[in-house]
PAMARRO-746016 format. One line per 8 residues: their letters; for each residue x, y, z of C-alpha. Coordinates in Angstrom, 2 decimals, decimal comma. Layout:
N
A) X:Y:Z ~ ...
END
This chain:
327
XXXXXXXX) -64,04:38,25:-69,39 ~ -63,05:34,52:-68,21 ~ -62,91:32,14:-70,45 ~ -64,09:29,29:-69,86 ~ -61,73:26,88:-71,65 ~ -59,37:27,82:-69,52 ~ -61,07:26,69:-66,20 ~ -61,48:22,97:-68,28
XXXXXXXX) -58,33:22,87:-68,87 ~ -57,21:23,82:-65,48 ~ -59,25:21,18:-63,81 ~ -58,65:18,51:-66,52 ~ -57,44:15,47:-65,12 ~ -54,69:14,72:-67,63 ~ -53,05:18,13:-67,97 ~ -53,22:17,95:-64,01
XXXXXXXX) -51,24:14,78:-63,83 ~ -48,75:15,69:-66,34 ~ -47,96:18,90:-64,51 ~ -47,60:17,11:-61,56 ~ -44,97:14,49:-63,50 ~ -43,37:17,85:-64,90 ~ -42,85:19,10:-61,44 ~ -41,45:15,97:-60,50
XXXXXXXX) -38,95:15,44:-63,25 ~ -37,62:19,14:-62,49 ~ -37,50:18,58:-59,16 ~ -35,78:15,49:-59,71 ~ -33,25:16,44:-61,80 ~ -32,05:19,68:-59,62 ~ -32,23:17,62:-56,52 ~ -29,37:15,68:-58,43
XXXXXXXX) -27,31:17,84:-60,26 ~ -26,86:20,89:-57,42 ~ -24,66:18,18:-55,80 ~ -22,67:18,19:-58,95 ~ -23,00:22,25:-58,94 ~ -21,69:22,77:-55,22 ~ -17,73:23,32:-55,14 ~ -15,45:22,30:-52,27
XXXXXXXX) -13,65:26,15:-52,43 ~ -12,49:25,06:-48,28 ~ -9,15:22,91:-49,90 ~ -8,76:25,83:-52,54 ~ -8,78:28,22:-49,64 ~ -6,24:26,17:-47,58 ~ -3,70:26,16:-50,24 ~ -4,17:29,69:-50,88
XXXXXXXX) -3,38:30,28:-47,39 ~ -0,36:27,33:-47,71 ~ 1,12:29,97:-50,40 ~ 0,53:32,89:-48,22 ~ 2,67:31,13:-45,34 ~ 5,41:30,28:-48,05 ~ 5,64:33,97:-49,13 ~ 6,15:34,86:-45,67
XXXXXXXX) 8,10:32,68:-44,87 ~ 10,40:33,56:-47,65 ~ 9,68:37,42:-46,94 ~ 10,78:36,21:-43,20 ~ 14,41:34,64:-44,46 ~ 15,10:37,99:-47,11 ~ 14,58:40,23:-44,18 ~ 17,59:38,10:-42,44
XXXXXXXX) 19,53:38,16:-45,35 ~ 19,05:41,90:-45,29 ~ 17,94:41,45:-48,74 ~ 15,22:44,57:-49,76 ~ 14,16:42,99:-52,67 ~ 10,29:41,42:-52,63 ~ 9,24:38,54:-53,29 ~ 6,59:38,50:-55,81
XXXXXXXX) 5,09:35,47:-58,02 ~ 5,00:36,15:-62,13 ~ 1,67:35,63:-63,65 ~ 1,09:33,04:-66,29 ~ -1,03:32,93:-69,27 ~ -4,00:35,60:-69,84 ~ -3,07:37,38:-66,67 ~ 0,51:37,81:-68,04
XXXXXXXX) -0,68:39,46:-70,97 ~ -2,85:41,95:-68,96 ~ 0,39:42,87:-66,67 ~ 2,13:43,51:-69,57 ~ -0,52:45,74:-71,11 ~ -1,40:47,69:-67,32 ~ 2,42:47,99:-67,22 ~ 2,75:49,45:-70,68
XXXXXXXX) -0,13:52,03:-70,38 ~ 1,08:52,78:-66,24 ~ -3,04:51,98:-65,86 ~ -2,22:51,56:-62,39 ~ -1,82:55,53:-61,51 ~ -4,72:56,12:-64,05 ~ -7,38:54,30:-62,49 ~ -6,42:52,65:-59,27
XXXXXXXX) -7,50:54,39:-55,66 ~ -5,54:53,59:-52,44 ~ -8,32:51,24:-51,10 ~ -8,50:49,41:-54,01 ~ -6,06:46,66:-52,13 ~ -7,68:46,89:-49,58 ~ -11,16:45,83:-50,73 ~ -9,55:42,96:-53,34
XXXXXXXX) -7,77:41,53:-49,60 ~ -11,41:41,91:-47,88 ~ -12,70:40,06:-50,86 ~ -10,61:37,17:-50,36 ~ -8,77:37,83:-53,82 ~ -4,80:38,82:-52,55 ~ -1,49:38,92:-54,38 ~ -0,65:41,12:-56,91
XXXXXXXX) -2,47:39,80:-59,97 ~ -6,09:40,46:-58,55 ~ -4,82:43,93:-58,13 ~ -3,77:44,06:-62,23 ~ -6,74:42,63:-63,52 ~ -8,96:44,83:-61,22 ~ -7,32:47,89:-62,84 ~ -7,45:46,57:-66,39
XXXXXXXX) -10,91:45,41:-65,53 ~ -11,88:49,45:-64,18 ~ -10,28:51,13:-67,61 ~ -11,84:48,62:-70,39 ~ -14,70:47,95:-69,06 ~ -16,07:51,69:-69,32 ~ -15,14:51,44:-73,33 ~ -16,63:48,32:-73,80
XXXXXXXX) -20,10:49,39:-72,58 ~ -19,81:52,23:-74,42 ~ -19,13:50,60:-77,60 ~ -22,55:48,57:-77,19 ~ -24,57:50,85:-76,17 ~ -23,47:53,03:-79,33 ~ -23,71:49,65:-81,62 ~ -27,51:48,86:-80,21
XXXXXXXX) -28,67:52,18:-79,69 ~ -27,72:53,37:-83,57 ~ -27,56:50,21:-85,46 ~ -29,52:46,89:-84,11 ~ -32,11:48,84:-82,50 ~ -34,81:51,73:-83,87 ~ -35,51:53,99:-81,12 ~ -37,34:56,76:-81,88
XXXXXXXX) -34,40:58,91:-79,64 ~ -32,77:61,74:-80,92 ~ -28,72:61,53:-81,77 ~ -28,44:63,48:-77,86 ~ -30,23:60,93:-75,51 ~ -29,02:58,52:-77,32 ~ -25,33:59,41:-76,84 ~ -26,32:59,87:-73,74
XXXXXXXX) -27,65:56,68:-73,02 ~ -24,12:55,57:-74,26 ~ -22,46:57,84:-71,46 ~ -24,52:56,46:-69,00 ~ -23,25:52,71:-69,87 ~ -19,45:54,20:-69,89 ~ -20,39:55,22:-66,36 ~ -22,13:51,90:-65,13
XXXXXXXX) -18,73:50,04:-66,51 ~ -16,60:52,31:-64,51 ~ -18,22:51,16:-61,09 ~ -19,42:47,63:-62,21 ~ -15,85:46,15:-60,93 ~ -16,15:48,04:-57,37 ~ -19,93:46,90:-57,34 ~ -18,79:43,66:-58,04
XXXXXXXX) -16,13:43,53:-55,47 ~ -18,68:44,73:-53,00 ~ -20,84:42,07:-53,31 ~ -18,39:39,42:-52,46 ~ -17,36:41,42:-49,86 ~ -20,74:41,41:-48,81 ~ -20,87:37,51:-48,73 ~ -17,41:37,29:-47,12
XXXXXXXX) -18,25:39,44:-44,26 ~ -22,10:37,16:-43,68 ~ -20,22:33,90:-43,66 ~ -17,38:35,00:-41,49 ~ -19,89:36,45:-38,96 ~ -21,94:33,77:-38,95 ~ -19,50:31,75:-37,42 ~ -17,19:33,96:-35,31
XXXXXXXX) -18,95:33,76:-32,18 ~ -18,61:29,41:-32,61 ~ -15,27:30,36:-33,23 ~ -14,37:32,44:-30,28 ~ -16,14:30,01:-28,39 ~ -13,54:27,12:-29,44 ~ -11,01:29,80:-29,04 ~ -11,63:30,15:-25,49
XXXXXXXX) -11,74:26,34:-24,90 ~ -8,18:25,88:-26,49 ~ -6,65:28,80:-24,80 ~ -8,31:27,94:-21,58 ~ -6,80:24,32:-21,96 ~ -3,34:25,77:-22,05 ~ -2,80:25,90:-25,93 ~ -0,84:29,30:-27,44
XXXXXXXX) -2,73:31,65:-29,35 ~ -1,15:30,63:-32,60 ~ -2,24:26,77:-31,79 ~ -5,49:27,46:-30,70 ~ -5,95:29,92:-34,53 ~ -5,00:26,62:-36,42 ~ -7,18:24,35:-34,39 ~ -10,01:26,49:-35,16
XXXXXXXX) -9,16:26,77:-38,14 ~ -9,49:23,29:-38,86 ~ -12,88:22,81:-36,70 ~ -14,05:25,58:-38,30 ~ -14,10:25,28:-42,29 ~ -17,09:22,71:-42,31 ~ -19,07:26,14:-41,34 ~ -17,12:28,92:-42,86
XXXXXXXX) -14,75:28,27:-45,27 ~ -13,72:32,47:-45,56 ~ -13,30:32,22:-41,62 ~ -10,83:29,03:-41,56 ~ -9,23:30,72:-44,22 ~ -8,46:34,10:-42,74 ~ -7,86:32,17:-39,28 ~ -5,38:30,16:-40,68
XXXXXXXX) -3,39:33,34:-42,63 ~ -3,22:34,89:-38,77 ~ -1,49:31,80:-37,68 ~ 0,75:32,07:-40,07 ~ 1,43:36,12:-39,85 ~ 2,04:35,28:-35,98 ~ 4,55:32,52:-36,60 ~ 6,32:35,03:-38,84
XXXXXXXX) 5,48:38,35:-38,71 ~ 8,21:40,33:-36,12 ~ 5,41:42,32:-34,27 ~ 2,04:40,05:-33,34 ~ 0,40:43,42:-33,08 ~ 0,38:43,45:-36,62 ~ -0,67:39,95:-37,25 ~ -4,20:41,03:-35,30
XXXXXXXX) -4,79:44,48:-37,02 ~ -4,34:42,49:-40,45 ~ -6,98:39,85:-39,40 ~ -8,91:42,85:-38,11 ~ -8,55:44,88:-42,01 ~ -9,03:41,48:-43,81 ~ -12,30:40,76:-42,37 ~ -13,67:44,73:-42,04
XXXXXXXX) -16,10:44,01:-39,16 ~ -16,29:45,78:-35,86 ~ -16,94:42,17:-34,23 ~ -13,28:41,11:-35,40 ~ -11,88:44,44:-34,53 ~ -12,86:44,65:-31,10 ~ -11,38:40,97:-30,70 ~ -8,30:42,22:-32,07
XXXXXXXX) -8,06:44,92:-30,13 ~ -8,78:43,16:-26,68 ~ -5,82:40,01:-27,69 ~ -3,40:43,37:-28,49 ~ -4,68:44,11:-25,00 ~ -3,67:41,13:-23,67 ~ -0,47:40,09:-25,28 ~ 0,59:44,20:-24,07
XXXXXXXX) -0,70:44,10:-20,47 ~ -1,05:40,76:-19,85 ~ -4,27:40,74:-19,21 ~ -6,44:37,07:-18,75 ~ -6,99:36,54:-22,16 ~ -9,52:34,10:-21,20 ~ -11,81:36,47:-19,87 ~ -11,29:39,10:-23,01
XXXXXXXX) -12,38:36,09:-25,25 ~ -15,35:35,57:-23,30 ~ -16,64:38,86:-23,45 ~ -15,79:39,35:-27,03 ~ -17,78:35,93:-27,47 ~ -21,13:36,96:-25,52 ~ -20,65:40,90:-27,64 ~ -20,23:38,93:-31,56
XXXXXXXX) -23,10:36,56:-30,02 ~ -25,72:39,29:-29,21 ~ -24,79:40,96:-32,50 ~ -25,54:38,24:-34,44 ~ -28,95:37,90:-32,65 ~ -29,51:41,18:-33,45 ~ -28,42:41,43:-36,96 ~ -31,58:38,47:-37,25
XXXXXXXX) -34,02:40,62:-35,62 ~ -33,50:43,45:-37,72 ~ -33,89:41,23:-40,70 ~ -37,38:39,25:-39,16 ~ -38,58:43,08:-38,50 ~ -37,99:44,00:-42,17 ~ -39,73:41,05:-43,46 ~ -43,49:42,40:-43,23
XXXXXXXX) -42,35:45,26:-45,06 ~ -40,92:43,28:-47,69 ~ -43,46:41,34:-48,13 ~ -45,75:43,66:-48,78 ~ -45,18:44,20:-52,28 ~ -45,14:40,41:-53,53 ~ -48,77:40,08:-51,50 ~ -50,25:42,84:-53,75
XXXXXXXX) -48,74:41,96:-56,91 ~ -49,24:38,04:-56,78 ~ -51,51:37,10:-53,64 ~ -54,52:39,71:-53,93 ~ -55,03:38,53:-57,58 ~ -55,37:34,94:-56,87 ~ -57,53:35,98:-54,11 ~ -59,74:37,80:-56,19
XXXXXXXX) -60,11:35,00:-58,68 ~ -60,94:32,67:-56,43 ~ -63,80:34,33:-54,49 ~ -64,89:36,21:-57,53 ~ -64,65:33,85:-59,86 ~ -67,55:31,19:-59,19 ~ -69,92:34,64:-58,87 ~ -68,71:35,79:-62,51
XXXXXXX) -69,10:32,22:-64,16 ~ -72,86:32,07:-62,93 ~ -73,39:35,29:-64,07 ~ -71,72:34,47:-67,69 ~ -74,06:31,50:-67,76 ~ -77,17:33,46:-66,85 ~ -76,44:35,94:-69,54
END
């Protein structure tokens, strides 16, 4: 049954205006502080990639000095002490896999103390979840569970901790790969201009780099990291497959494959571009037409669960108030 308080309260002129000023204050107030909120990450991304070009070019100068020793940067602070303890216990052959570089360098996150605190990350995190669940399922909590599904329940969070880092790692993956392929097509597209104009390949990488960070920051950066593997680097071949591996994307691949093409057979790499352009274009275009298609579906659920009930009130509800007063 409706009450009817409700409805006077709804419709009662002061409650309306002060959720109106509500909604303006909150409004108000996020408007100004997501500025605040929103992080520049484009110069952090450049000076990451400064560092890689350092490294190489240090790398570059060993390999002259026929030196086999590599290069590698100590970790400071809290990362220093999980070294030491993934060192100590060897966690490395315990828990890492042989792609586990490989997804921390699609995430963005390179070098080697990602790679140590990803590992120490895999083999805690299982005990720590386990630990909880045992302390809430026993002690805060009263469950009417037998000792069995509740150790079980425990197990279950051991499990969840194992794969929380990879699901983790994923999802920025995940973003990484939407922002860079938002933008490659503009970026082939300014490609082709500079290498049309009569700039190198390495050039025309750092000029779009530099156009392009406004709308990709993950794209400037991994353009700018293949300028600097080409100026470096003894085989450019290799420079393109690790542009290809960082990003993980067939678009990127099949443009790395057609400039290995090029730079082999001397092919027009003009032409190459283009085509690689118009493909990354239409598969962007496509990518958004699966998504509109998949919207009515998605939809459907939030309709039933919040639109068919405010329906209902409103054409139903004038018919059961009459009927409340006439009874």
């Amino acid at each position: 049954m409706f009450d009817i308080g409700v409805f006077d309260l709804l419709f009662d002129p002061r409650f309306v205006v002060t959720s109106i000023a509500a909604v303006a204050a909150f409004a108000t107030i996020l408007t100004l502080g997501m500025p605040l909120l929103d992080r520049d990450t484009l110069n952090q991304r450049l000076k990451a990639v400064s560092e890689r070009r350092e490294e190489l070019r240090a790398k570059h100068h060993a390999a002259l000095n026929a030196k086999r020793s590599a290069l590698r940067g100590e970790a400071v602070g809290s990362a220093r002490l999980v070294k030491n303890i993934v060192d100590r216990f060897n966690l490395a052959k315990l828990v890492a896999s042989e792609e586990s570089a490989d997804k921390l360098q699609r995430a963005g996150l390179r070098g080697p103390t990602p790679l140590v605190v990803f590992n120490f990350c895999r083999f805690v995190m299982p005990f720590v979840l386990f630990g909880a669940a045992l302390l809430y399922l026993f002690v805060i909590t009263n469950f009417h569970w037998t000792g069995m599904m509740k150790l079980a329940a425990s197990v279950a969070a051991a499990l969840v901790g194992y794969y929380a880092p990879d699901i983790f790692i994923s999802n920025i993956i995940a973003r990484r790969q939407e922002s860079i392929m938002r933008a490659f097509p503009d970026a082939l597209d300014l490609l082709l201009i500079c290498v049309e104009s009569g700039m190198s390949v390495e050039s025309g990488f750092a000029k779009v780099a530099t156009e392009i960070g406004t709308q990709s920051a993950e794209l400037a950066e991994e353009l700018a990291l293949a300028t600097a593997e080409l100026s470096y680097l003894p085989d450019r071949k290799q420079a393109f497959e690790n542009l290809a591996k960082r990003c993980g994307h067939q678009g990127v691949k099949a443009v790395a494959t057609a400039l290995n093409q090029a730079e082999r057979y001397g092919t027009p790499l003009g032409q190459a571009l283009r085509v690689c352009a118009q493909e990354n274009r239409e598969m962007r275009m496509a990518e958004a037409e699966k998504k509109a298609a998949s919207l009515p579906a998605k939809l459907t659920v939030p309709m039933i669960v919040f639109f068919l009930p405010c329906l209902f009130v409103v054409i139903m509800g004038p018919a059961i108030m009459k009927v409340m007063h006439m009874m």
